[in-house]
C-alpha positions as CSV (number, residue, x, y, z in Angstrom):
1,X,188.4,-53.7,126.6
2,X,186.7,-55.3,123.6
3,X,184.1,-58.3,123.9
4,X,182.5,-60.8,121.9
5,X,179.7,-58.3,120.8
6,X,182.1,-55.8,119.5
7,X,182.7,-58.2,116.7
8,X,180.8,-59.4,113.6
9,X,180.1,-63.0,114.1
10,X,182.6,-63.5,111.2
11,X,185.1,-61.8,112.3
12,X,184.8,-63.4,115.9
13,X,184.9,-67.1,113.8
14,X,187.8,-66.0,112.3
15,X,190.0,-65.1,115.4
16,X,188.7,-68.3,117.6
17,X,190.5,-70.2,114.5
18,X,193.3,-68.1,114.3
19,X,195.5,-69.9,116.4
20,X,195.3,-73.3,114.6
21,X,195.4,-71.4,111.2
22,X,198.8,-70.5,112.5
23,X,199.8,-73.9,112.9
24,X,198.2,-74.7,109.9
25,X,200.4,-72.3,108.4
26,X,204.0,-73.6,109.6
27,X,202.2,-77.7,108.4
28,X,201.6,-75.9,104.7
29,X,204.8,-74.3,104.3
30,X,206.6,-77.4,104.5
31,X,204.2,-80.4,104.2
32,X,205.9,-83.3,106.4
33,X,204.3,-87.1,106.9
34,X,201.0,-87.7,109.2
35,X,203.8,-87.8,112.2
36,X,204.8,-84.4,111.2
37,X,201.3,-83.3,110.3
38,X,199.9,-84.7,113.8
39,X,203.1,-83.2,116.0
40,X,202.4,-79.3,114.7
41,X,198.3,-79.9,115.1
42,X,198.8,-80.9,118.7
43,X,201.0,-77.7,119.2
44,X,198.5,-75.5,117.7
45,X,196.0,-77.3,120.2
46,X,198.2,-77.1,123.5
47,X,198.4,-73.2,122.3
48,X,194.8,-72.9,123.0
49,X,194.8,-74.9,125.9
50,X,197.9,-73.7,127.3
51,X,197.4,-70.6,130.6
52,X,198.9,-67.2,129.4
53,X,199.8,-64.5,132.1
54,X,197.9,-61.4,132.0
55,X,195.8,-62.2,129.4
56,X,193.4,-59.5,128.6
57,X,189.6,-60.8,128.2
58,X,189.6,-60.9,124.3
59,X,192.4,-62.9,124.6
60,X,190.6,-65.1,127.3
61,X,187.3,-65.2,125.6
62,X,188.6,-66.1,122.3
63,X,190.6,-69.3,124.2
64,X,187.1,-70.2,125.8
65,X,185.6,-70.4,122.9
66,X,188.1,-72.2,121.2
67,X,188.3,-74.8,123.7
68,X,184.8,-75.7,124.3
69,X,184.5,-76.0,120.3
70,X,187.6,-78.7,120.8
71,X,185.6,-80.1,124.0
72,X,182.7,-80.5,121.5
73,X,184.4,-82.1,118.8
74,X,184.1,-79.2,116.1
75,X,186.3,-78.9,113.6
76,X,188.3,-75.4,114.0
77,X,188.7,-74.9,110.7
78,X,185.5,-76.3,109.1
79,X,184.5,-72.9,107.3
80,X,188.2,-72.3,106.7
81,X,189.6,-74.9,103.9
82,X,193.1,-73.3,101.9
83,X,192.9,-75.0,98.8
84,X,195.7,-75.4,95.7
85,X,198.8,-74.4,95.1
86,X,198.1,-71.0,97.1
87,X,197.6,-72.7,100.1
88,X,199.7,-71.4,102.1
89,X,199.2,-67.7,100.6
90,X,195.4,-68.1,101.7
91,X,196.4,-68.9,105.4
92,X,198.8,-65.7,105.3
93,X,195.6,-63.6,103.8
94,X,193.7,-64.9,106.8
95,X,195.8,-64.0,109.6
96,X,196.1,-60.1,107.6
97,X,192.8,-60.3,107.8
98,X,192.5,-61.4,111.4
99,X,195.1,-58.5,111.9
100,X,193.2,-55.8,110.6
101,X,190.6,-56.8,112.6
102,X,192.3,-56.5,116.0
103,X,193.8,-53.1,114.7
104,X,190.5,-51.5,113.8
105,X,188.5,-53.4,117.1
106,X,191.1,-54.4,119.5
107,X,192.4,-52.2,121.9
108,X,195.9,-51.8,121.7
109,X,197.2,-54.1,124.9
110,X,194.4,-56.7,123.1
111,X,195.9,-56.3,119.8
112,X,199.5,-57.0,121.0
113,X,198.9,-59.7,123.2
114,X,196.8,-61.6,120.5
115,X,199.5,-61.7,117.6
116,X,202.2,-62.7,120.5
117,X,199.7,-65.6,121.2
118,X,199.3,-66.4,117.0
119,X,202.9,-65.9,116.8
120,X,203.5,-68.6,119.5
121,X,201.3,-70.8,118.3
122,X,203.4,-71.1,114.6
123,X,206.5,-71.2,116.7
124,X,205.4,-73.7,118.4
125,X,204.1,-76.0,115.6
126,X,207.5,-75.3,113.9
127,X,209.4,-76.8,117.0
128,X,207.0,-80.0,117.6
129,X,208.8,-81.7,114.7
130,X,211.9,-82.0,113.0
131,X,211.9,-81.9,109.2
132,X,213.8,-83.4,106.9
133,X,216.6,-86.0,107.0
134,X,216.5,-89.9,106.5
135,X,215.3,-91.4,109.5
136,X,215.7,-88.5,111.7
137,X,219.6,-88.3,110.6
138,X,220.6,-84.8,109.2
139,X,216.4,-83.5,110.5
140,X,216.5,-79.8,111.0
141,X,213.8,-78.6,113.8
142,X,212.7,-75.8,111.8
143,X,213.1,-76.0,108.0
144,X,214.2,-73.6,106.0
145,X,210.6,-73.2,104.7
146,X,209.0,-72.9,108.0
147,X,211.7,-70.2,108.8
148,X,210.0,-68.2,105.5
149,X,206.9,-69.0,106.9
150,X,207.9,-67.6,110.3
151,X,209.3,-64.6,108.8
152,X,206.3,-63.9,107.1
153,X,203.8,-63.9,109.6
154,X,206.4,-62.0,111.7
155,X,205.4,-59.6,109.1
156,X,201.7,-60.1,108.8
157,X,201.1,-59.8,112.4
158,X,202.8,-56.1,112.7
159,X,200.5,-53.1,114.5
């Protein structure tokens, strides 16, 4: 069982925004309106707020943490700001990054039960809006983009 003080404080900041950066990646890979935008943020939030079953304490603590930031109206991702073209290729670098730590920190139950949790949070912002279409007619719920996007986290977030 790993704790807060087994991590760097950056490397703590960095998984207590790991969640929304995984929403943030489905929003970049296939930039909707505010509707969208404000549909796949929400599901990143209920992620964080939402109870998972035997969840092991890193998991626990990081959710804590998370959600009292949220109670005190700090910006997850305020040291966190993906910028240009490679967008959504920074977000993917993060959550390696947020990987490797979990795989040289975490223990393994940890490790597996946090990238099930980031993984859930992108599926989720994926489903909380339907892309495309004119007026909802011919909308898909998860683009074709978001689908990449899926795909490659699926990847990213491997032991």
């Amino acid at each position: 069982m790993t704790t807060q003080a087994d991590y760097t404080p950056e490397e703590w900041t960095a998984l207590v925004r790991s969640p929304f950066v995984a929403g943030m990646a489905i929003t970049l890979a296939d930039p909707g309106g505010p509707i969208e935008i404000a549909k796949e943020t929400a599901a990143a939030l209920r992620t964080v707020t939402e109870p998972v079953a035997d969840q092991p304490e890193l998991l626990a603590a990081v959710k804590a943490e998370a959600l009292a930031g949220i109670q005190r109206h700090e910006n997850p991702l305020a040291d966190f700001k993906p910028r240009g073209a490679d967008a959504p290729q920074q977000v993917v670098e993060e959550l390696r990054a947020v990987n490797a730590i979990l795989a040289a920190k975490a223990t393994p139950d940890e490790a597996t039960a946090f990238r099930a949790w980031l993984t859930h949070a992108a599926q989720d912002a994926a489903n909380a809006a339907k892309e495309g279409g004119f007026f909802g007619v011919g909308a898909v719920q998860v683009s074709e983009r978001e689908q990449h996007m899926l795909d490659e986290l699926a990847k990213v977030l491997t032991p």
